[in-house]
C-alpha positions in Angstrom: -78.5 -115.2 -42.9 -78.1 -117.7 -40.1 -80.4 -117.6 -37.2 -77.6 -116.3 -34.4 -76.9 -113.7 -36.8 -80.9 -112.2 -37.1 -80.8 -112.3 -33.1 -77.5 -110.7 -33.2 -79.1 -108.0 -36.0 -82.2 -107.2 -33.4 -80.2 -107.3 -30.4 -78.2 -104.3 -32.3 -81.2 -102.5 -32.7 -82.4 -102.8 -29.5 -79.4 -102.5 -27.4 -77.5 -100.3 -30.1 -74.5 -101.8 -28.9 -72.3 -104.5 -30.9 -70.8 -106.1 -27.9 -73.4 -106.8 -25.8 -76.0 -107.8 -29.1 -72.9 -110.3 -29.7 -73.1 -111.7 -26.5 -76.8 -112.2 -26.8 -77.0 -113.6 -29.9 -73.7 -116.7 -29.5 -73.1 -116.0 -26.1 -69.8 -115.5 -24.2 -68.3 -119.1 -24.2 -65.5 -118.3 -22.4 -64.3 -115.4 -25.0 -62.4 -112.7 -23.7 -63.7 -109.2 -24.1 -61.2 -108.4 -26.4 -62.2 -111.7 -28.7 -66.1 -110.7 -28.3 -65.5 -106.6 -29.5 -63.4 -108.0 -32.4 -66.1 -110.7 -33.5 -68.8 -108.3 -33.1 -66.7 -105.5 -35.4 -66.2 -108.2 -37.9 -70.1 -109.1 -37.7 -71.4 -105.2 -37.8 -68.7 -104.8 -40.7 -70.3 -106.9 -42.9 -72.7 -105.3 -45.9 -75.9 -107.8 -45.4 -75.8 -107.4 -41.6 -75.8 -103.2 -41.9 -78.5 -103.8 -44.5 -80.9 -106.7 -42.0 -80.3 -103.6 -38.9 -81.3 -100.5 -41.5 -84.3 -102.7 -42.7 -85.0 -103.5 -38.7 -84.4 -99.8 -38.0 -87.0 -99.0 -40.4 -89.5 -101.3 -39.5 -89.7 -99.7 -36.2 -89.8 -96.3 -36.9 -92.8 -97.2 -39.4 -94.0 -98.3 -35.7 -93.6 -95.9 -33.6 -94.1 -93.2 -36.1 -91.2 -91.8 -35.8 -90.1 -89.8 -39.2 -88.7 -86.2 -40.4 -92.3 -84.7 -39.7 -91.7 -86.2 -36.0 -88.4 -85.1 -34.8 -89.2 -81.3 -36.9 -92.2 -81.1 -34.3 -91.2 -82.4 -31.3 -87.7 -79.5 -31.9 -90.8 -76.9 -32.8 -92.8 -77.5 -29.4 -89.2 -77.2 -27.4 -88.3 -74.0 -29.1 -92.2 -72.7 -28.7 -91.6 -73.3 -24.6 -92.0 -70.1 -22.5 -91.4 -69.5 -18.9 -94.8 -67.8 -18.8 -96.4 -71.2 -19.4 -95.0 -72.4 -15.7 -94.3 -68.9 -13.9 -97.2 -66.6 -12.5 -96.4 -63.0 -12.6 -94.6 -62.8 -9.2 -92.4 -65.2 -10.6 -93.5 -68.4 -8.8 -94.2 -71.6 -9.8 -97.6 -72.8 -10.7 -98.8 -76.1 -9.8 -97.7 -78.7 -11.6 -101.1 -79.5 -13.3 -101.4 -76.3 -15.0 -98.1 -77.0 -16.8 -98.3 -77.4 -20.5 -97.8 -81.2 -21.8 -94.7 -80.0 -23.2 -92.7 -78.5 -20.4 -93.7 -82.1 -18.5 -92.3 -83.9 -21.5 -89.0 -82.1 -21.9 -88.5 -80.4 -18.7 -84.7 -81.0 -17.7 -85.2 -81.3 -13.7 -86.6 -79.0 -11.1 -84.4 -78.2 -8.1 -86.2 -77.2 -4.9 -84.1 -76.2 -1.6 -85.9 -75.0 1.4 -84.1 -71.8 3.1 -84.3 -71.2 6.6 -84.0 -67.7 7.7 -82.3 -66.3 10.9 -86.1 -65.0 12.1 -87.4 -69.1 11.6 -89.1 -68.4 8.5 -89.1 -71.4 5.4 -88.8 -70.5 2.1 -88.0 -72.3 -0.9 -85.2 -71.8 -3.8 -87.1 -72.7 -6.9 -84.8 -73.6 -10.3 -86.1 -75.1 -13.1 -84.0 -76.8 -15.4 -85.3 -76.6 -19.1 -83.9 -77.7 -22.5 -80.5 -76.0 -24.2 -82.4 -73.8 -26.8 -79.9 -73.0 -28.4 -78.7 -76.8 -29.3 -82.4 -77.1 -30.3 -82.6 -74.0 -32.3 -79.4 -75.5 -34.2 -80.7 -79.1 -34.8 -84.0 -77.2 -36.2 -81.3 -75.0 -38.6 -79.6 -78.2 -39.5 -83.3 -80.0 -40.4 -84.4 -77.6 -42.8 -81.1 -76.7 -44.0 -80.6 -73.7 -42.4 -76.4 -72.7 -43.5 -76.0 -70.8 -40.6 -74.8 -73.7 -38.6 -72.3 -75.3 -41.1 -69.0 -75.7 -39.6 -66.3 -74.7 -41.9 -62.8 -76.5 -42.3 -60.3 -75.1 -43.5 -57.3 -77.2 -45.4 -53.7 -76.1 -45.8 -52.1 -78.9 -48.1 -47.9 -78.6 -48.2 -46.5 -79.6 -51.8 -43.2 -81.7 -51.8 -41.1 -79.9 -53.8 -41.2 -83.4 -55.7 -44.9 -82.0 -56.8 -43.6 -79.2 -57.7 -41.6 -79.9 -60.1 -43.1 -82.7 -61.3 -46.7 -80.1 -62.0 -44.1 -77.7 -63.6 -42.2 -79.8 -65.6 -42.8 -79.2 -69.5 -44.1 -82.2 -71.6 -40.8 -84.0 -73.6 
């Protein structure tokens, strides 16, 4: 493997893009964009490249600890997340500090509009924006092969009467 094409291997993995880890790896010299995606597709396509980016890919999840057990947990903690972690009883907010780690991690956004009333008085319109849990719930069925998520396809096939016969056909 030359040298360009190692850079151009880590760029992918960084970048996760084939263009732009092209570019950074033999730069643009003049190509058109059109030239670089093509080069790049023929680069990626190739067997030892997709095996030098898996081996880089794996090398830094071993890093960053990042395996089955990993992505399982971090699905469990936002399925385990409950407005009554963030909420007091009257149904407002607590402070931010009392938050649990997880609902800072995964939180979504938090929209806060202050309402003016005819009488002068402020409030504020309070809407917290937290992870689909039902997208989660179905990438935690899918991890532990949970079937109630498959997607079925179903396959009509039309015979040329050709086929037909041909399938029919006694043997001479």
């Amino acid at each position: 493997m030359t040298e360009k094409q190692e850079m151009y291997c880590r760029k992918f993995v960084e970048l996760l893009n084939q263009r732009h880890a092209y570019i950074e790896a033999y730069g643009r010299s003049n190509m058109s964009d059109t030239t670089i995606d093509r080069k790049a597709s023929a680069l990626y396509a190739k067997p030892y490249i997709q095996e030098r980016i898996n081996e880089l890919k794996a090398e830094r999840n071993i890093r960053m600890e990042i395996n089955a057990d990993y992505v399982l947990n971090r699905l469990v903690e936002i399925d385990q997340m409950d407005a009554q972690d963030i909420m007091n009883d009257d149904l407002t907010l607590k402070p931010l500090t009392e938050w649990p780690k997880v609902w800072r991690q995964y939180l979504s956004g938090v929209d806060i509009v202050e309402i003016a009333g005819a009488d002068g008085a402020v409030g504020a319109l309070k809407k917290v924006k937290w992870p689909d849990k039902v997208k989660n719930l179905e990438l935690l069925g899918k991890h532990v092969s949970v079937k109630a998520f498959t997607e079925k396809k179903e396959v009509s096939l039309s015979l040329s009467d050709d086929f037909d016969e041909l399938m029919n056909a006694d043997d001479d």
